[in-house]
MIKOL-14597 format. One line per 4 residues: their letters; for each residue x, y, z of C-alpha. Coordinates in nm, 4 decimals. Example, Ala and Ser with C-alpha at 12.3 -4.5 7.8 and 13.67 -1.06 7.14 Angstrom:
2
AS = 1.2300/-0.4500/0.7800 ~ 1.3670/-0.1060/0.7140
//
This chain:
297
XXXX = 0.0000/0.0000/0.0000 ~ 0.1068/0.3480/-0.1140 ~ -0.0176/0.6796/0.0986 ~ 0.0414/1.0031/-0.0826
XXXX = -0.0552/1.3400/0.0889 ~ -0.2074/1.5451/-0.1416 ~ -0.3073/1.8448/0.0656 ~ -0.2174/1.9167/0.4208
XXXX = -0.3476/2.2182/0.4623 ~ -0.6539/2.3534/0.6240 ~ -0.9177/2.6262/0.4618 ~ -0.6873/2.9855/0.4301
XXXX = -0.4658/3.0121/0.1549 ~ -0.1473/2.8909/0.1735 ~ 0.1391/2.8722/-0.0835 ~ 0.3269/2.6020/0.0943
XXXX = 0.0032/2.3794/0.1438 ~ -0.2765/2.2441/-0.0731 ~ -0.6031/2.1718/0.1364 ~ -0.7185/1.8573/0.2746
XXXX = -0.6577/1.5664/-0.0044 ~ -0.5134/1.1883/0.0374 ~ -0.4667/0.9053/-0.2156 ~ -0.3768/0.5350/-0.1530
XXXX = -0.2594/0.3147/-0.4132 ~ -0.3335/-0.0632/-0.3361 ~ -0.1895/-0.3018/-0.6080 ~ -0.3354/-0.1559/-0.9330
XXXX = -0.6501/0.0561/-0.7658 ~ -0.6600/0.4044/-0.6567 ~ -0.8624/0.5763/-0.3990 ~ -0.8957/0.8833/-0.3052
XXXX = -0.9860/1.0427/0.0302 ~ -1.1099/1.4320/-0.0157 ~ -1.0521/1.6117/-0.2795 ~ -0.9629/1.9711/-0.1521
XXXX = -0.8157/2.2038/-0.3846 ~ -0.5084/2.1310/-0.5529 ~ -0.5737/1.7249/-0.5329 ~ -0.5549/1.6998/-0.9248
XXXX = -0.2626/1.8704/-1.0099 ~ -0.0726/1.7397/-0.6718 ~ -0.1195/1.3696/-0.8352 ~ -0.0048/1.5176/-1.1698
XXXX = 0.3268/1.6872/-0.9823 ~ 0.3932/1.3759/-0.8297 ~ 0.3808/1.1390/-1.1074 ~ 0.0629/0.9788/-1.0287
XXXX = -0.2365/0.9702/-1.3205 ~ -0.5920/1.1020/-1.1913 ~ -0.7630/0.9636/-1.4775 ~ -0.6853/0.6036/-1.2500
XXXX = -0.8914/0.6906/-0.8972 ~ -1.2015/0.5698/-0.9777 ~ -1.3529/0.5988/-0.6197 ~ -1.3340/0.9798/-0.4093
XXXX = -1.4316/0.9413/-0.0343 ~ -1.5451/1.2919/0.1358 ~ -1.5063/1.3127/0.4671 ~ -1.7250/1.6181/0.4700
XXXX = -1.8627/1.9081/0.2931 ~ -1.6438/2.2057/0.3856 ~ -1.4964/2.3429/0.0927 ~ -1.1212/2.2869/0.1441
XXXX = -1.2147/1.9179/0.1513 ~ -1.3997/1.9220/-0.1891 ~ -1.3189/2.2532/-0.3825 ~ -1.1256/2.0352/-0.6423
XXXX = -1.4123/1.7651/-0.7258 ~ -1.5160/1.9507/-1.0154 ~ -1.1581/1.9869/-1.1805 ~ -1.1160/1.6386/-1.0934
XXXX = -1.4066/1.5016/-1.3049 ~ -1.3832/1.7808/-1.5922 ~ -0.9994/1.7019/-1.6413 ~ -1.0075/1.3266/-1.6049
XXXX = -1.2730/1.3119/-1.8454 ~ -1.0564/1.5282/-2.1034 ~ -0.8171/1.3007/-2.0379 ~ -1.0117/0.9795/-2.1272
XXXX = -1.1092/0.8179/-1.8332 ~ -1.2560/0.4871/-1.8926 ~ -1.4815/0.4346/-1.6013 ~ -1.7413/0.6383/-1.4558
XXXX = -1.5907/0.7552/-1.0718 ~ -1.8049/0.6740/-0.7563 ~ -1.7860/0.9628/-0.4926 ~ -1.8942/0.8445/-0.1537
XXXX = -2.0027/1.1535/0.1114 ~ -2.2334/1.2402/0.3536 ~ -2.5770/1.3843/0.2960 ~ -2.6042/1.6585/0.0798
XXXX = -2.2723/1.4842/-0.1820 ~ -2.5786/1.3964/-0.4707 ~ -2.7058/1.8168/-0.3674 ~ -2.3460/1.8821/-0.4382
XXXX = -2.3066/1.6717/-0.7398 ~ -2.6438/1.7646/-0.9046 ~ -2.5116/2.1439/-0.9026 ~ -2.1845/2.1419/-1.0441
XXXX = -2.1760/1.9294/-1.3367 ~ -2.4154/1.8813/-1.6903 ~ -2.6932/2.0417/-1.4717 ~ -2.4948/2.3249/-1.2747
XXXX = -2.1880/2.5260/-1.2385 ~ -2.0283/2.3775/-1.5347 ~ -2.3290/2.3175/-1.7921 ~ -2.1750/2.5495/-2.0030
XXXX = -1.8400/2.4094/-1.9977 ~ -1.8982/2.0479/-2.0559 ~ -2.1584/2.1142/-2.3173 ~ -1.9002/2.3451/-2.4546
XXXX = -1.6153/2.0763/-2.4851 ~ -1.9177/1.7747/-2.5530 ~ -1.9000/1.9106/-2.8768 ~ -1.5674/1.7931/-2.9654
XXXX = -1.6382/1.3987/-3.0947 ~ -1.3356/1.2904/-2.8526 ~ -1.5349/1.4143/-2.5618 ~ -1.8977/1.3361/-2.6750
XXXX = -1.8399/0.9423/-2.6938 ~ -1.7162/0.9355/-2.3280 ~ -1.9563/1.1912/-2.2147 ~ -2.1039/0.9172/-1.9474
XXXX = -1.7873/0.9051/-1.7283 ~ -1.8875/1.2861/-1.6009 ~ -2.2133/1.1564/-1.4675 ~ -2.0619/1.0081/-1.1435
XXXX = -2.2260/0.7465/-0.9240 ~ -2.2950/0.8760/-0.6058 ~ -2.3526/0.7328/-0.2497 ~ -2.4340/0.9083/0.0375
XXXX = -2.3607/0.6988/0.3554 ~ -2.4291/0.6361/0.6876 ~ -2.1773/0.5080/0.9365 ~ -2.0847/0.1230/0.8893
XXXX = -1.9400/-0.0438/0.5909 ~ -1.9416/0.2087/0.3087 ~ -1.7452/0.0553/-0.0208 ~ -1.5596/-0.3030/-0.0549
XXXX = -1.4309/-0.4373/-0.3750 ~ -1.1688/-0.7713/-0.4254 ~ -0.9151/-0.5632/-0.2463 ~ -1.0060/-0.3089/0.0048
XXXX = -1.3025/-0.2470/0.2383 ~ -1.4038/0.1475/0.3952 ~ -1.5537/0.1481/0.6825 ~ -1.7008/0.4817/0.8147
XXXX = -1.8171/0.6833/1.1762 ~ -1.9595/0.9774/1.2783 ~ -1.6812/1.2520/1.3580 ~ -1.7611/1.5595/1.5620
XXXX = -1.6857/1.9185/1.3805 ~ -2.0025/2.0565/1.1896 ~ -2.2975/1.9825/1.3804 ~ -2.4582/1.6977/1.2376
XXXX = -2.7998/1.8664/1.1992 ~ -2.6005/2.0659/0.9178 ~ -2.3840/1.8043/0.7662 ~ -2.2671/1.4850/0.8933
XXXX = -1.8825/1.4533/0.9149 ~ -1.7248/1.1106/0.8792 ~ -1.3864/0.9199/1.0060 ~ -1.2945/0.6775/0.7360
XXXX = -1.0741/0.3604/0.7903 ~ -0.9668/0.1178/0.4679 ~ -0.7999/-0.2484/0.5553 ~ -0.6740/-0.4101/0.2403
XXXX = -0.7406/-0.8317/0.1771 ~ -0.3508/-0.8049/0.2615 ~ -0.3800/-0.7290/0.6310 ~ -0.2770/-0.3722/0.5938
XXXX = -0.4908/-0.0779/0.7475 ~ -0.5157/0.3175/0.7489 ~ -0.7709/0.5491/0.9319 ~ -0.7927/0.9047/0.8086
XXXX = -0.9808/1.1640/1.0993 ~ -1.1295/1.3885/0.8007 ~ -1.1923/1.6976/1.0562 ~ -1.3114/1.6402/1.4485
XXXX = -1.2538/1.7485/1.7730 ~ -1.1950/1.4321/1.9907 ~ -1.3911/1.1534/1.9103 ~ -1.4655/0.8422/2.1050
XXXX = -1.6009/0.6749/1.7700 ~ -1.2868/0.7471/1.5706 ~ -1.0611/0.5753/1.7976 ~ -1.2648/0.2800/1.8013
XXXX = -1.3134/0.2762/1.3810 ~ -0.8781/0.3339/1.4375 ~ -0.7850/0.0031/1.6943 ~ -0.4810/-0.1393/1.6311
XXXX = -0.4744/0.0272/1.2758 ~ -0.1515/0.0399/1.0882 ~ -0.1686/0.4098/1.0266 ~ -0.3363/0.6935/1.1564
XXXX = -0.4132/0.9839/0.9818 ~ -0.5381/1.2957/1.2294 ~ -0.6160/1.6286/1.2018 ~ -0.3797/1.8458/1.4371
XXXX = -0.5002/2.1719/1.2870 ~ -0.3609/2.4550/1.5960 ~ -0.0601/2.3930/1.7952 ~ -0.1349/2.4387/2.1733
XXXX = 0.0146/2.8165/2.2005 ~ -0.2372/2.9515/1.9611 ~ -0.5345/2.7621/2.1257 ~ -0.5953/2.9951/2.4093
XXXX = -0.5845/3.2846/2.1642 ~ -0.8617/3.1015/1.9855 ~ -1.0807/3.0571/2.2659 ~ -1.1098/3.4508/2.3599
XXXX = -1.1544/3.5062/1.9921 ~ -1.4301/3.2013/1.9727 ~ -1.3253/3.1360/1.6581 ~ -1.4067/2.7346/1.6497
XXXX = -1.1848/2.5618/1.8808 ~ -1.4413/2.3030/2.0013 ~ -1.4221/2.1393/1.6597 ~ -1.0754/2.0503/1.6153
XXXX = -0.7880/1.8300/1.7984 ~ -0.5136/1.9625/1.9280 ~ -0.1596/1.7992/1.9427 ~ -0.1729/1.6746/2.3443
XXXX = -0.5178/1.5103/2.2549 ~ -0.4282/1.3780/1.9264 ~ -0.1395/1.2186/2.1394 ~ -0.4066/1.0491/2.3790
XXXX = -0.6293/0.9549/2.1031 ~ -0.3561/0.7877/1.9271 ~ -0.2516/0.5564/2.1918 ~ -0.5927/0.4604/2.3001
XXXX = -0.6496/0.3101/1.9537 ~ -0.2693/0.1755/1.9822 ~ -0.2133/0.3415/1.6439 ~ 0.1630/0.1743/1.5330
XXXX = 0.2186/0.4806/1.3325 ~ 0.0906/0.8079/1.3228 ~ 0.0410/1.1169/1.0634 ~ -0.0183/1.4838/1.1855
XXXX = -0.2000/1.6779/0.8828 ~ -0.4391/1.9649/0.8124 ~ -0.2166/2.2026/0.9764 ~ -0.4207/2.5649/1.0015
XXXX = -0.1006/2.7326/0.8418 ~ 0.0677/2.8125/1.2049 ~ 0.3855/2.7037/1.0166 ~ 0.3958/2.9695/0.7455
XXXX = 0.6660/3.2388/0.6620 ~ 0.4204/3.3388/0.3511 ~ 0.3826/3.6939/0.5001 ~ 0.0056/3.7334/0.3130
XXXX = -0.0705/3.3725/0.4915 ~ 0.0266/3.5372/0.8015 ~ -0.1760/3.8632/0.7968 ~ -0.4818/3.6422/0.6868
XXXX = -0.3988/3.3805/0.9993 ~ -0.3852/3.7024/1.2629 ~ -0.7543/3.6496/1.3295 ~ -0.6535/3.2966/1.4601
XXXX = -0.3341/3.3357/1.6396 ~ -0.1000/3.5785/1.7261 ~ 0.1040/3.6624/1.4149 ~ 0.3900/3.7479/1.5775
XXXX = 0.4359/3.3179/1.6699 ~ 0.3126/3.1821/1.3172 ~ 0.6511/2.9759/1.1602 ~ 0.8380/2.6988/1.1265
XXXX = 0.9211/2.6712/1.5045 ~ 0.5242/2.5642/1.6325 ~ 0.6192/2.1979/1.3814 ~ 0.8516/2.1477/1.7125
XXXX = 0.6161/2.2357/1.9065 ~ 0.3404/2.0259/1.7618 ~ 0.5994/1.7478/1.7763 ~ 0.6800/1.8036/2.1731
XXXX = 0.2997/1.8005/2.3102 ~ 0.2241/1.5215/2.0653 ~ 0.4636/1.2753/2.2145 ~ 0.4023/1.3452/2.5987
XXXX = 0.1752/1.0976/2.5588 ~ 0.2256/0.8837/2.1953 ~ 0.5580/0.7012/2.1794 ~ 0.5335/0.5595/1.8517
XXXX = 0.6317/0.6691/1.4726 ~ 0.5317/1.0306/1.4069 ~ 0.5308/1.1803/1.0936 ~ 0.3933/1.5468/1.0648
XXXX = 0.2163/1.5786/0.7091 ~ 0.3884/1.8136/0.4094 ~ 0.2427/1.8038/0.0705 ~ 0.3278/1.5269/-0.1409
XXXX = 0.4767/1.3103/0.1628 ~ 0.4880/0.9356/0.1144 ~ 0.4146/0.6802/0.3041 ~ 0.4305/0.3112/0.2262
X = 0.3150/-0.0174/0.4374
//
């Protein structure tokens, strides 16, 4: 199994970071896990062909977690797909769906390019299949099987949010957070899993700063719980992503960050700090996420 990190970001602009997007490569099959902007081209840069994930899971609906869906299916389907892609989301993915392609944002475009007799005779791969699940078993084919919880960061009255765990017919396993403050749920979907992927997106120092500026903190993890979450499930390894740009030295990043933390600590330095507070209470292999990072089991 092959885990690239697409996007590591969170939802400001970033130069150095691409928002939330993963891909895992198992034998010959692709799968992606959110689709945030960037996710195309990121594949592209690192050598890896879009046009071959047939299957996007969406953790949620925020828009650094799906901004790149539409380029996804517009350019794969320029670029001959074969198969018509599954996307697999919470309620509201087929709302989502419906408005962006032949019947929404993009009419115009597709119908546009349609009329090119290359495009027109694979027309059917931009009409996706799509599932909206419920927590449980979500997808399983001759090599993999998703399994899926309830995550707590938008309230689920507005949109469910979802964990996501895949275990391969070889015995291998990843579990990917999506976006959550602590979650019972998700370390139970994450026991004994080879890898965890977890959110981490504030390092400690900026959290209190958050809190007077009630900004959101309730609905993400920071890096002393991520610790204890990880060694509850007895995750043997461990990946640190969607960091909210606390490492930048982008000086527009910064300004545009000031609402969240003090300005005057964003850089390089909080990665050590993230590091520190994550391992007072996780002992095992810690990687903290950078675009294009990857990871093989």
């Amino acid at each position: 199994m092959k885990i690239v990190m697409l996007g590591t970001g969170a939802a400001i602009p970033d130069a150095d970071r691409n928002d939330s997007g993963i891909v895992i490569n198992v034998r010959d099959k692709w799968y992606m896990f959110d689709c945030g902007a960037g996710a195309t081209q990121q594949m592209v840069r690192g050598h890896m062909d879009p046009t071959l994930v047939d299957i996007v899971f969406l953790s949620h609906l925020h828009y650094d977690h799906i901004a790149d869906f539409p380029y996804f299916m517009i350019a794969t389907w320029m670029c001959n797909r074969e198969t018509i892609p599954t996307v697999v989301g919470p309620e509201g993915t087929k709302h989502f769906v419906n408005h962006l392609l032949e019947d929404g944002a993009y009419a115009k475009d597709i119908e546009a390019r349609a009329q090119f007799p290359n495009r027109a005779k694979n027309l059917h791969v931009i009409r996706p299949n799509v599932v909206e699940c419920e927590p449980g078993l979500i997808y399983e084919d001759d090599l993999v099987k998703v399994t899926a919880c309830y995550v707590e960061h938008i309230p689920r009255e507005i949109s469910p949010c979802f964990g996501l765990r895949l275990d391969t017919v070889d015995g291998q396993s990843v579990s990917f957070s999506g976006d959550t403050a602590p979650c019972d749920a998700f370390v139970e979907l994450s026991k004994d899993v080879d890898l965890m992927i977890h959110e981490c997106t504030f390092p400690e120092s900026a959290l209190e700063f958050r809190r007077k500026a009630q900004v959101g903190t309730w609905s993400h993890t920071s890096p002393i719980e991520l610790g204890k979450l990880a060694k509850r499930a007895n995750a043997k390894s461990l990946v640190a992503t969607h960091f909210g740009h606390f490492d930048t030295t982008n000086p527009v990043t910064k300004k545009l960050m000031a609402i969240h933390m003090p300005e005057e600590i964003i850089g390089p330095d909080l990665l050590d700090e993230v590091t520190t507070d994550i391992k007072k209470n996780y002992d095992g292999p810690l990687r903290l996420a950078h675009d294009l990072m990857r990871i093989d089991l």
